[in-house]
C-alpha positions in Angstrom: -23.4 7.2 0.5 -27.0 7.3 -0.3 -26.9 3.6 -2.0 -24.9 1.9 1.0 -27.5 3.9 3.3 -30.4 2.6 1.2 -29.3 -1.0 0.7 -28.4 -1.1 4.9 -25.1 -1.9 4.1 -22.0 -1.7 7.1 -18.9 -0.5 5.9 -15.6 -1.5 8.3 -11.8 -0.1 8.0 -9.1 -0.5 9.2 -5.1 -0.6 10.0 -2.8 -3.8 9.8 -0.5 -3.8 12.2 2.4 -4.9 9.9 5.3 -4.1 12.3 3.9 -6.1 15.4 2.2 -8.8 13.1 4.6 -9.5 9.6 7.4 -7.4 9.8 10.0 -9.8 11.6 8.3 -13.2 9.7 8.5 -10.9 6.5 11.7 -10.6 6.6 13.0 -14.1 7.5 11.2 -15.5 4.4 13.2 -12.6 2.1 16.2 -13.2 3.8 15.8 -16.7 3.6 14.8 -15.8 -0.4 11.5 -17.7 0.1 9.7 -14.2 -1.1 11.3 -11.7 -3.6 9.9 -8.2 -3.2 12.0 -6.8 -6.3 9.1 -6.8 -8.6 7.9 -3.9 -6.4 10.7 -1.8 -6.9 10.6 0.7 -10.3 13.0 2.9 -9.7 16.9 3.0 -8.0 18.5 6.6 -7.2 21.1 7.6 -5.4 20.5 9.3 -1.6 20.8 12.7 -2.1 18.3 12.8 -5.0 15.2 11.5 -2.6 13.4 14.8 -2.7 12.9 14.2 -7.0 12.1 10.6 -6.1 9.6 11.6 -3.6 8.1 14.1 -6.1 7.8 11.3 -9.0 6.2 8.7 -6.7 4.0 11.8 -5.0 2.7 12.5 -8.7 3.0 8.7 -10.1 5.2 10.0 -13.0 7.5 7.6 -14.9 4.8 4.8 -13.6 6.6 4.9 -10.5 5.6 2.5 -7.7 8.7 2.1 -5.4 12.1 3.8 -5.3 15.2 2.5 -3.4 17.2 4.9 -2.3 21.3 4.0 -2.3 23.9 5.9 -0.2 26.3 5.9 -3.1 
């Protein structure tokens, strides 16, 4: 903090309001198959093992990134 202080600089955050914004437009364009958001996924498990799957992407194990979750 010293350095940003020092050099004056102005630090800004904050939130994108995906679900108001991108959500619905989002969507169209993968249903549409215009965007393909499975290169995001690194893991499938089935439903009733979420509470492993949220355990190995809590502590990144298995290089995990994004699990789907399938009822059966």
């Amino acid at each position: 903090m010293g350095t940003v202080v020092n050099r004056g600089l102005t630090i800004k955050a904050g939130q994108c309001h995906v679900h108001r914004c991108y959500m619905h437009l989002l969507l169209s364009r993968i249903e549409k198959g215009e965007i393909d958001p499975s290169f995001v996924v690194t893991h499938r498990m089935k439903l009733d093992e979420a509470p492993a799957a949220y355990d190995m992407f809590l502590h990144k194990r298995d290089h995990c990134e994004k699990v789907i979750l399938q009822a059966a």
